[in-house]
MIZA-678039 format. One line per 5 residues: for each residue x, y, z of C-alpha. Coordinates in pm, 1 decimal, padded with zeros to 6 digits. Layout:
! MIZA-678039
X:Y:Z; ...
//
This chain:
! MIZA-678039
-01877.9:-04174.0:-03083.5; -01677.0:-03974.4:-02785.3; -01828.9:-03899.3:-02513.7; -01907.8:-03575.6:-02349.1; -01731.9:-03721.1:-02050.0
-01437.4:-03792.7:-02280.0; -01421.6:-03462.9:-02412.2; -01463.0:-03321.2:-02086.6; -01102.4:-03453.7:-01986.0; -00970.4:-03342.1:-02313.5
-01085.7:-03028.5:-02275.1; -00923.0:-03001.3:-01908.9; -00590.4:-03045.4:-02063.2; -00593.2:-02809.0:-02358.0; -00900.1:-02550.3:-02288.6
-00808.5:-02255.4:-02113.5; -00964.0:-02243.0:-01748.6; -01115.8:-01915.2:-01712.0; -01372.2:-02034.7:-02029.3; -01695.4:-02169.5:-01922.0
-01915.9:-02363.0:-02041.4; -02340.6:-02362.4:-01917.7; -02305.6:-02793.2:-01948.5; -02083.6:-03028.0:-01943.4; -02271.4:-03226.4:-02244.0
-02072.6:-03154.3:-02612.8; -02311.1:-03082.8:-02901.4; -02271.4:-03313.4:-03203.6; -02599.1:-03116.0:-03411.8; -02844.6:-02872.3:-03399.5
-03164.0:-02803.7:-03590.0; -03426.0:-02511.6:-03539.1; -03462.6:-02526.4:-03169.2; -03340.8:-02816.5:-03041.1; -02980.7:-02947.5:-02982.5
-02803.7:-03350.9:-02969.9; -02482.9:-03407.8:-02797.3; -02244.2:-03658.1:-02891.8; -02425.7:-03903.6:-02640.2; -02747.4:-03905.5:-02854.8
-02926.2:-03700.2:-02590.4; -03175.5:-03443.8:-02704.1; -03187.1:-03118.8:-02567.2; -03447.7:-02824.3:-02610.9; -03294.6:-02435.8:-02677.5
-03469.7:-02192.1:-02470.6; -03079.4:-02032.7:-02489.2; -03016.3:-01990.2:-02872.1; -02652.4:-01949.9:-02805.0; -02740.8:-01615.1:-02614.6
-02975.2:-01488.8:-02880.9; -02734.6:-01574.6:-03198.1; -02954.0:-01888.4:-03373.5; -03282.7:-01634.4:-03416.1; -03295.9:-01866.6:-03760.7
-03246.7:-02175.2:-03551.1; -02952.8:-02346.9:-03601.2; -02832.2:-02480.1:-03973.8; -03142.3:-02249.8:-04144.1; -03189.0:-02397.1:-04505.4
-03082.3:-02040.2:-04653.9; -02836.0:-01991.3:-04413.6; -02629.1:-02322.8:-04515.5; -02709.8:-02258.2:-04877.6; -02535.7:-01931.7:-04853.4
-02287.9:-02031.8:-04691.5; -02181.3:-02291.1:-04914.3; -02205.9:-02125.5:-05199.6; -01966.7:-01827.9:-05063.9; -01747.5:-02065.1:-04947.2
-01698.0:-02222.7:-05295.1; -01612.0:-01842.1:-05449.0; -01392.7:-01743.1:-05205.4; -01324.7:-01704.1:-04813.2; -01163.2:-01397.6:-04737.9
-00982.6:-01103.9:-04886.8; -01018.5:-00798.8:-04615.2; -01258.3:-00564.8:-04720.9; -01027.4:-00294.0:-04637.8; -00820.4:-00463.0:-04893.8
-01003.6:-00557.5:-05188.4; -01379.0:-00509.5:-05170.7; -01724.3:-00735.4:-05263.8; -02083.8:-00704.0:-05294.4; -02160.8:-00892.5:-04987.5
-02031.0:-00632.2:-04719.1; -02237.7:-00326.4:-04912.3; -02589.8:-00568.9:-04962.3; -02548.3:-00595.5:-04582.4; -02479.1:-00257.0:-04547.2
-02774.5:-00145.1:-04738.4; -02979.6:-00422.7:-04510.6; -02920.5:-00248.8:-04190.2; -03000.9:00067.1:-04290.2; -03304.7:-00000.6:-04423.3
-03399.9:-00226.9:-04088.2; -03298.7:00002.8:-03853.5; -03516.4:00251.5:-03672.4; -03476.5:00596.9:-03842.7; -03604.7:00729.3:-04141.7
-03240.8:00962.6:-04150.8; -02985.2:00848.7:-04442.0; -02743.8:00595.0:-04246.0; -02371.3:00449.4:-04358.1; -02273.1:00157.1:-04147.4
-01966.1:-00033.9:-04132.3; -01896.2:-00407.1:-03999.0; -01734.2:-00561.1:-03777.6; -01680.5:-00948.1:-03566.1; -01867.0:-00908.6:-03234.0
-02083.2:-00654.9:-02996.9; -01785.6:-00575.5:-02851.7; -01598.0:-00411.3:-03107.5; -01894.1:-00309.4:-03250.7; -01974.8:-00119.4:-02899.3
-01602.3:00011.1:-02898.4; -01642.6:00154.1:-03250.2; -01993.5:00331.4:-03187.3; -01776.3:00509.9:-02925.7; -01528.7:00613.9:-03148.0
-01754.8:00744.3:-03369.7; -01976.5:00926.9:-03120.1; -01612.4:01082.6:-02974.7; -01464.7:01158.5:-03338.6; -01837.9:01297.7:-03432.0
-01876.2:01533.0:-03139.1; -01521.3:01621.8:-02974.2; -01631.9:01529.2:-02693.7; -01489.3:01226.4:-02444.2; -01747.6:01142.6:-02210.3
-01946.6:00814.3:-02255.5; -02246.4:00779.1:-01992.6; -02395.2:00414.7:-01949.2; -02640.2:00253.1:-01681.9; -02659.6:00062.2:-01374.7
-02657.6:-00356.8:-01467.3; -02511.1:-00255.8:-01830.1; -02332.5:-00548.3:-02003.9; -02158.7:-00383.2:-02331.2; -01868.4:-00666.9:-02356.8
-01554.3:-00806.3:-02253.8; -01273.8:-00598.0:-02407.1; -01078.2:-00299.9:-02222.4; -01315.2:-00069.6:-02316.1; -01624.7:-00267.0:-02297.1
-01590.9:-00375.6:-01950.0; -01510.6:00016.6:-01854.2; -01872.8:00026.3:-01954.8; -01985.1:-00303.7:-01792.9; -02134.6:-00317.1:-01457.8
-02094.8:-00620.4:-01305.7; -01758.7:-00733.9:-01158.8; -01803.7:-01095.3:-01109.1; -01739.5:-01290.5:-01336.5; -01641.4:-00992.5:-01602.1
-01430.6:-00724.8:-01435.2; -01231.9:-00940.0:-01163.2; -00913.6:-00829.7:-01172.3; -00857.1:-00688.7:-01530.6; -00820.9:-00315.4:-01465.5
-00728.8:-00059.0:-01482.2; -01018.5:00026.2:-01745.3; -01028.5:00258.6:-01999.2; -01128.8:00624.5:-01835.2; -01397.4:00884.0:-01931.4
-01698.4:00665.1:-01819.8; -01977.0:00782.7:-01640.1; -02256.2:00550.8:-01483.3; -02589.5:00680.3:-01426.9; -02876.7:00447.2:-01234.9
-03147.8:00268.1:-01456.2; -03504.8:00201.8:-01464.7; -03533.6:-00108.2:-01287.9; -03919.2:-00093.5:-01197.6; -03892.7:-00406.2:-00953.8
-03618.4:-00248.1:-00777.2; -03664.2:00156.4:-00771.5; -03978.5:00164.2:-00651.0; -04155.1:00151.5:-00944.6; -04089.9:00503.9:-01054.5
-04226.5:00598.1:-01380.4; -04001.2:00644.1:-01713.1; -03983.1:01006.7:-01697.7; -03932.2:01030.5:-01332.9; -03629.8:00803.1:-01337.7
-03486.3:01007.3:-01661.3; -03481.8:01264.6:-01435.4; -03301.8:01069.9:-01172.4; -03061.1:00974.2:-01412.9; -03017.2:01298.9:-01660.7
-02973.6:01503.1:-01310.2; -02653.8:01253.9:-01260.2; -02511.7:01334.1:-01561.6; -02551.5:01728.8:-01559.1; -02417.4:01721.1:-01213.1
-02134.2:01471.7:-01205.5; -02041.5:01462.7:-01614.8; -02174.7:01825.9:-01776.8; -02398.0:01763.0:-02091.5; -02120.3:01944.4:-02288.8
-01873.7:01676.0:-02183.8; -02099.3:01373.5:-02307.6; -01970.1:01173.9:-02668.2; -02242.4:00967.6:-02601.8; -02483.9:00787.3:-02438.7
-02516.9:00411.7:-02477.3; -02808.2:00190.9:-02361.0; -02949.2:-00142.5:-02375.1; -03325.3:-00081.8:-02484.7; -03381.6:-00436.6:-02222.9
-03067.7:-00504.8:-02057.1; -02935.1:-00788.1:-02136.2; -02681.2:-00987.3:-01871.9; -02820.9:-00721.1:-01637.2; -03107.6:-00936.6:-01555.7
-03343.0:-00859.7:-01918.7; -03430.3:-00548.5:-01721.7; -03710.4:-00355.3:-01883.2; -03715.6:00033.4:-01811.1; -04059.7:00250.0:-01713.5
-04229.4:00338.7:-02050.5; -04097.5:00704.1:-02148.7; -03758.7:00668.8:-01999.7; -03551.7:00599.1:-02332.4; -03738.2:00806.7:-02499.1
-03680.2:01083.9:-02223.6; -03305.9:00986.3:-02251.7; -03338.9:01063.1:-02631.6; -03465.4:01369.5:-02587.9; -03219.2:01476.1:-02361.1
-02919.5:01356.9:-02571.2; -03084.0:01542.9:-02881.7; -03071.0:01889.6:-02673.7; -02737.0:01823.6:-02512.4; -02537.7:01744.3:-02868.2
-02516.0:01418.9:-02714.4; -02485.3:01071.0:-02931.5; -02759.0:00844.9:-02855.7; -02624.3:00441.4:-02855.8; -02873.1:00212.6:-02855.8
-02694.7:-00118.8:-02826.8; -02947.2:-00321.6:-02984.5; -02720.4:-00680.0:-02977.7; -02884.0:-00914.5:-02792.6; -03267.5:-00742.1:-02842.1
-03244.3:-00704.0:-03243.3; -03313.1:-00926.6:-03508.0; -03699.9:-00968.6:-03442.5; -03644.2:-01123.0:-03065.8; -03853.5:-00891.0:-02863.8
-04115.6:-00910.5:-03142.6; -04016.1:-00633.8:-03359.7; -03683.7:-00591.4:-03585.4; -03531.5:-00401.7:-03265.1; -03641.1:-00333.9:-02919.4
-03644.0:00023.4:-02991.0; -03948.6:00053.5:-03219.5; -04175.6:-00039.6:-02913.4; -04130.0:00298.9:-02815.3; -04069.3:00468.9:-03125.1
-03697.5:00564.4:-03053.5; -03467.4:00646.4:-03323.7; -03099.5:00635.9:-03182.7; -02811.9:00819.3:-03404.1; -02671.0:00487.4:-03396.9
-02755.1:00096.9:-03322.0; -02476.1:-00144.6:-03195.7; -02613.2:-00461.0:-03386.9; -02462.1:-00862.0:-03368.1; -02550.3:-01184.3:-03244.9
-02877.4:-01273.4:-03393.9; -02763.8:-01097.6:-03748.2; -02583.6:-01373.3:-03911.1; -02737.5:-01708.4:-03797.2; -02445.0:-01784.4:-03573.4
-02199.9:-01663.3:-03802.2; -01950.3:-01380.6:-03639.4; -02105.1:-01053.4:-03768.4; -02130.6:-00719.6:-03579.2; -02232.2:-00352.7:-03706.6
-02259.1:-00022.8:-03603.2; -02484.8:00150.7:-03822.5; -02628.8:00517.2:-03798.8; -02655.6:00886.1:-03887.2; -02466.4:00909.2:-04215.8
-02330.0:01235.6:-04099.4; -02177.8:01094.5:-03787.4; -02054.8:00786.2:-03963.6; -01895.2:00992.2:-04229.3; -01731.1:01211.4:-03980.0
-01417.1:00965.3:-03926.6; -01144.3:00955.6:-04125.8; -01063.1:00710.4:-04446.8; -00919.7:00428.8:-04263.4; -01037.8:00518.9:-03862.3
-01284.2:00219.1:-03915.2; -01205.0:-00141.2:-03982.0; -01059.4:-00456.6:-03876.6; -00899.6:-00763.0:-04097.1; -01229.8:-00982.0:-04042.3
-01446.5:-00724.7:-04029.2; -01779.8:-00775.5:-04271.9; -01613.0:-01197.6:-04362.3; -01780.2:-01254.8:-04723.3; -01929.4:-01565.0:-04520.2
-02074.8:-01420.4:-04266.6; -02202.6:-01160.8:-04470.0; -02363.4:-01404.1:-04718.1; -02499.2:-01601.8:-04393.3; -02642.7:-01225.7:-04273.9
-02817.3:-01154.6:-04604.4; -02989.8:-01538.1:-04583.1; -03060.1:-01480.8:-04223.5; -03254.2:-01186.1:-04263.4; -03420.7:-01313.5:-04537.8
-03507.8:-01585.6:-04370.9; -03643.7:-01349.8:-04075.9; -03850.0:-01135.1:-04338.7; -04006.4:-01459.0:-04541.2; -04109.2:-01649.1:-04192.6
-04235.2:-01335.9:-04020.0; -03981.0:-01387.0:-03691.2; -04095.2:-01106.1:-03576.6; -04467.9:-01224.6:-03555.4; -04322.6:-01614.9:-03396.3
-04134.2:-01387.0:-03139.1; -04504.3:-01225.5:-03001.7; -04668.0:-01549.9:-03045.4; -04381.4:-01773.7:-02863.6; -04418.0:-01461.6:-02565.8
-04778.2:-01536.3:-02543.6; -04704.1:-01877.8:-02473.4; -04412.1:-01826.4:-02255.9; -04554.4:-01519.8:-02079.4; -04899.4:-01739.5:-01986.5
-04700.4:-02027.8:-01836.8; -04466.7:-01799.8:-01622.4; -04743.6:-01586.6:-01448.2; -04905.1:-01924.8:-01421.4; -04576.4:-02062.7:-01232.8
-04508.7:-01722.1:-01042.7; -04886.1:-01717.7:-00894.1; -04795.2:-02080.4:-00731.4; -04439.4:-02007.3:-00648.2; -04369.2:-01696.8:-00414.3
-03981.6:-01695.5:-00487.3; -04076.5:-01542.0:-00885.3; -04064.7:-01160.6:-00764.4; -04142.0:-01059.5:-01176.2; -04177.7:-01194.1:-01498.2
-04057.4:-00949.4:-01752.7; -03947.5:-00935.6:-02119.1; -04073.8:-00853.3:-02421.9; -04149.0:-01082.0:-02718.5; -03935.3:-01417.1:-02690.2
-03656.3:-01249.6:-02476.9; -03861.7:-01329.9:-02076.6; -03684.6:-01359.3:-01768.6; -03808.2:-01436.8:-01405.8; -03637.2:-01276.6:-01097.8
-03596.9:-01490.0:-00818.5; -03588.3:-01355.7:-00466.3; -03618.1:-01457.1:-00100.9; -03998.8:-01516.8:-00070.2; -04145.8:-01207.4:00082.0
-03874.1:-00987.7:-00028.0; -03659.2:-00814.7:-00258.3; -03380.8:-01054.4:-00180.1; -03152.1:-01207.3:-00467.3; -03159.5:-01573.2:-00411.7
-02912.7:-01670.2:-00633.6; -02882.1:-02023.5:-00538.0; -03229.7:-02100.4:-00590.3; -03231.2:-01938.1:-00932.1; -02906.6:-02210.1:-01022.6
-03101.0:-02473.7:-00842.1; -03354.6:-02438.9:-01080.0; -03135.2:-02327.4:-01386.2; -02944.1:-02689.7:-01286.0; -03292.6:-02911.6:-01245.6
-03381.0:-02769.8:-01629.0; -03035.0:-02903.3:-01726.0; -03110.3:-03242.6:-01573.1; -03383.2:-03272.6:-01719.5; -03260.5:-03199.7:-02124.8
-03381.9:-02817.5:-02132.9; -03124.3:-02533.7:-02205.7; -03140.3:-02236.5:-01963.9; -02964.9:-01966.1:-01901.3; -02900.2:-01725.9:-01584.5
-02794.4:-01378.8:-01566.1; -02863.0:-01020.0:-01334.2; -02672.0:-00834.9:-01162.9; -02722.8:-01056.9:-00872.6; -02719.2:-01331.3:-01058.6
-03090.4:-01433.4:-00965.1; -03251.8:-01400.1:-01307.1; -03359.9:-01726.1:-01501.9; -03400.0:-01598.8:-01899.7; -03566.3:-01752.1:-02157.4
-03418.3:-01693.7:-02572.3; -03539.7:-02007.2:-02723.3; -03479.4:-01969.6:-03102.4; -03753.4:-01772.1:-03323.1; -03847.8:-02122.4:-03519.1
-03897.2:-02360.7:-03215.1; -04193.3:-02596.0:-03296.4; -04484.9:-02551.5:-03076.8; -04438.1:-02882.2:-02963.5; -04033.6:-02839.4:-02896.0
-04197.8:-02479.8:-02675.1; -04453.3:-02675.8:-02502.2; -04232.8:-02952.0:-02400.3; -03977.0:-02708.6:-02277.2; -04245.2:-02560.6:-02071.2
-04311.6:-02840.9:-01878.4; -03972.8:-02920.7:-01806.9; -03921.8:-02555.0:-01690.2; -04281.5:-02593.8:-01499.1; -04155.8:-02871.2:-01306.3
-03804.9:-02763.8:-01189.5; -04014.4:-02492.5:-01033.3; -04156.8:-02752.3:-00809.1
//
C-alpha cells in the first residue's frame, strides 16, 4: 500500500502550495466517526471534515443513494433539463428551516456561493447595496466572501482589492467584551450601522448564529434576536448563515431555533449532503421570487448526486434523531472540558452548543491569545491518532465537530487522548 510519506512527496510535486492540509497522514477509509490512513493507522474524528460527515462518513443510505443515482444518470444542469431530486430537496429545506413563512430555495456547490447568492438576493429584493457583517465572521473564500471575512491570515493575504459595499459591525464575544448582555451589545452594534451605514442603505445583514472559524463564538442571549428585530424595522434582509451550525450539530436542525429566530433567509451546506458538494440558500418566497428567470444558478448547482446523497442524509438525520446524539455527545464533551479547564488555567472558556465546543486558550491569568500553546496541543492530539481542529481570530481556539454517530466508545477514547495532551 503507499505510504502517507510517499504521497507526501507526490503531492509536493503536483499539489498546489498554498493548499493545506491539518496532517500529513492520507486517508485510505472512513466509517461513522473514525478514519484509517493508508498506513493502517486509526484515527478518531472530533473534525468531521469541518462539520460535513454529520452522517459519519459512507452512511448506509447515503451510499445507497448514491449508487443508485449514479446508475440513472450523473448530470444534466438543472438549468438545462430538470429532475425530481433538486425540487424533493427543495421542498426538504423549506420544511426544516426555521420559519413558518412560504419559502422557494435554490441550490448551489458550497457556502460560498451560497453566501454570495443570499446577497444577491437580499440586494435584488430590496434595492439596496449595503451588506453589514460582524467582527471574527468567516463567510468564505471567493471575492465576495472574503469582503465579508474577517480574518486576514491565512484568508485575505494579499487577494484584494475586495468587493465594496461592506460594512463590519463588532460582535458579541462575551469572553472578550466584557461580558455585555445580548441586547446591550445589539445596541453597540445597530448604533454602528445607523451611524456609519444608514438603515436605508442596508441589503442585508448576514450572521453566523455561533461563528464558526471565528473561534465557535457564541453571542449574549437576545442579541440575534435584537439584530432581527432591528433588520425587520429597517427593511433590512436578515442572513443567517447557518453552514457550519445546521444539520442537527448544535443539537437542533439549526442554531437559530435556540433562540427562536426566523431569518428571511438561511445560507445552508456542509453537513447537508453527507460530504457530497451541496449548498442552498433558502428563504422568504417573496424575496426569492424577486430575481429574475435566470439571475440564479450555476452548471453544478443542485448535482442529481448530491441531491440524492442530501435527501438520504437527512433522512438519515430524522430516523437516528442527530439532533438528540448532538445534546447527548455535548453532555459528554461539555463535562470533560470544564473538568480539564478547572485543572488547566490556560482554558479561558469552554463554549459551544450541542456537538459544535471549542476551548479558548490564553496566557494563564489573562486574556492573552496563546496561539502556540493551542497548536501545541492541537499537534500532541495528532500524535496521538485524534483529529482536531484550530480556529479564532487569534488562532487560539481548539474546536471539537466529531461526527453526530461517533460510538460512545470512539467519544470516550477521544476524550482521553484530548485529556492528556492537556497535560
Amino acid at each position: 500500500m503507499t505510504s502517507s510519506d510517499e504521497l507526501q512527496k507526490r503531492r509536493s510535486s503536483a499539489v498546489a502550495r498554498g493548499v493545506g492540509s491539518v496532517i500529513n497522514s492520507y486517508v485510505d477509509s472512513a466509517s461513522g466517526g473514525t478514519l484509517t490512513d493508508v498506513d493502517g493507522r486509526r484515527w478518531i474524528d472530533f473534525a468531521a471534515g469541518i462539520a460535513v460527515t454529520n452522517v459519519g462518513n459512507s452512511a448506509p443510505r447515503v451510499v445507497e443513494a448514491v449508487r443508485a443515482q449514479v446508475e440513472r444518470f450523473t448530470h444534466t444542469c438543472f438549468m438545462v433539463a430538470p429532475y425530481e431530486s433538486y425540487v424533493a430537496v427543495c421542498e426538504q429545506l423549506n420544511a426544516l428551516t426555521p420559519g413558518g413563512f412560504e419559502k422557494r430555495s435554490a441550490l448551489f456547490n458550497s457556502g460560498a456561493e451560497a453566501v454570495e447568492n443570499a446577497v444577491k438576493v437580499a440586494r435584488h429584493a430590496t434595492g439596496r447595496s449595503a451588506v453589514v457583517v460582524f467582527d471574527h465572521a468567516y463567510h468564505g473564500r471567493t471575492n465576495l466572501t472574503l469582503a465579508l471575512t474577517a480574518k486576514n491570515m491565512p484568508y485575505k493575504h494579499r487577494f484584494g482589492p475586495f468587493a465594496g459595499e461592506v460594512y463590519r459591525v463588532p460582535m458579541s464575544y462575551p469572553l472578550r467584551d466584557g461580558g455585555l448582555d445580548g441586547a446591550t451589545a445589539a445596541a453597540r452594534a445597530i448604533e454602528t450601522i445607523e451611524k456609519q451605514v444608514g438603515a436605508e442603505n442596508v441589503a442585508a445583514l448576514l450572521i453566523e448564529p455561533i461563528q464558526g472559524e471565528g473561534g465557535f463564538v457564541v453571542p449574549a442571549k437576545g442579541f440575534l434576536p435584537a439584530l432581527r428585530t432591528w433588520a425587520t424595522a429597517a427593511g433590512a434582509v436578515f442572513v443567517a448563515d447557518e453552514i457550519q451550525t445546521g444539520f442537527c450539530r448544535t443539537g437542533d436542525w439549526f442554531a437559530c431555533q435556540h433562540e427562536g429566530v426566523e431569518p428571511d433567509l438561511v445560507t445552508l451546506a456542509k453537513g447537508m449532503a453527507g460530504g457530497l458538494p451541496l449548498a442552498a440558500v433558502t428563504g422568504r418566497a417573496e424575496l426569492m421570487d424577486a430575481v429574475h428567470v435566470g439571475g440564479l444558478g450555476g452548471t453544478y448547482g443542485g448535482n442529481p448526486i448530491a441531491c440524492a446523497a442530501a435527501l438520504a442524509a437527512i433522512e438519515t438525520m430524522r430516523e437516528l434523531d442527530l439532533a438528540g446524539a448532538a445534546r447527548r455527545i455535548g453532555t459528554v464533551l461539555g463535562d470533560r472540558l470544564r473538568a480539564v479547564a478547572a485543572r488547566d488555567p490556560r482554558i479561558a472558556e469552554v463554549r459551544g452548543r450541542g456537538a459544535m465546543l471549542a476551548v479558548e486558550i490564553v496566557t494563564p491569568g489573562t486574556l492573552t491569545p496563546d496561539p502556540s500553546a493551542t497548536a501545541a496541543v492541537s499537534a500532541a492530539c495528532h500524535a496521538a491518532g485524534l483529529l482536531t481542529l484550530t480556529c479564532g481570530t487569534y488562532g487560539n481556539v481548539l474546536r471539537f465537530l466529531p461526527p453526530l454517530v461517533i460510538s460512545d466508545d470512539d467519544l470516550a477514547r477521544g476524550l482521553d487522548i484530548l485529556d492528556a495532551a492537556f497535560g
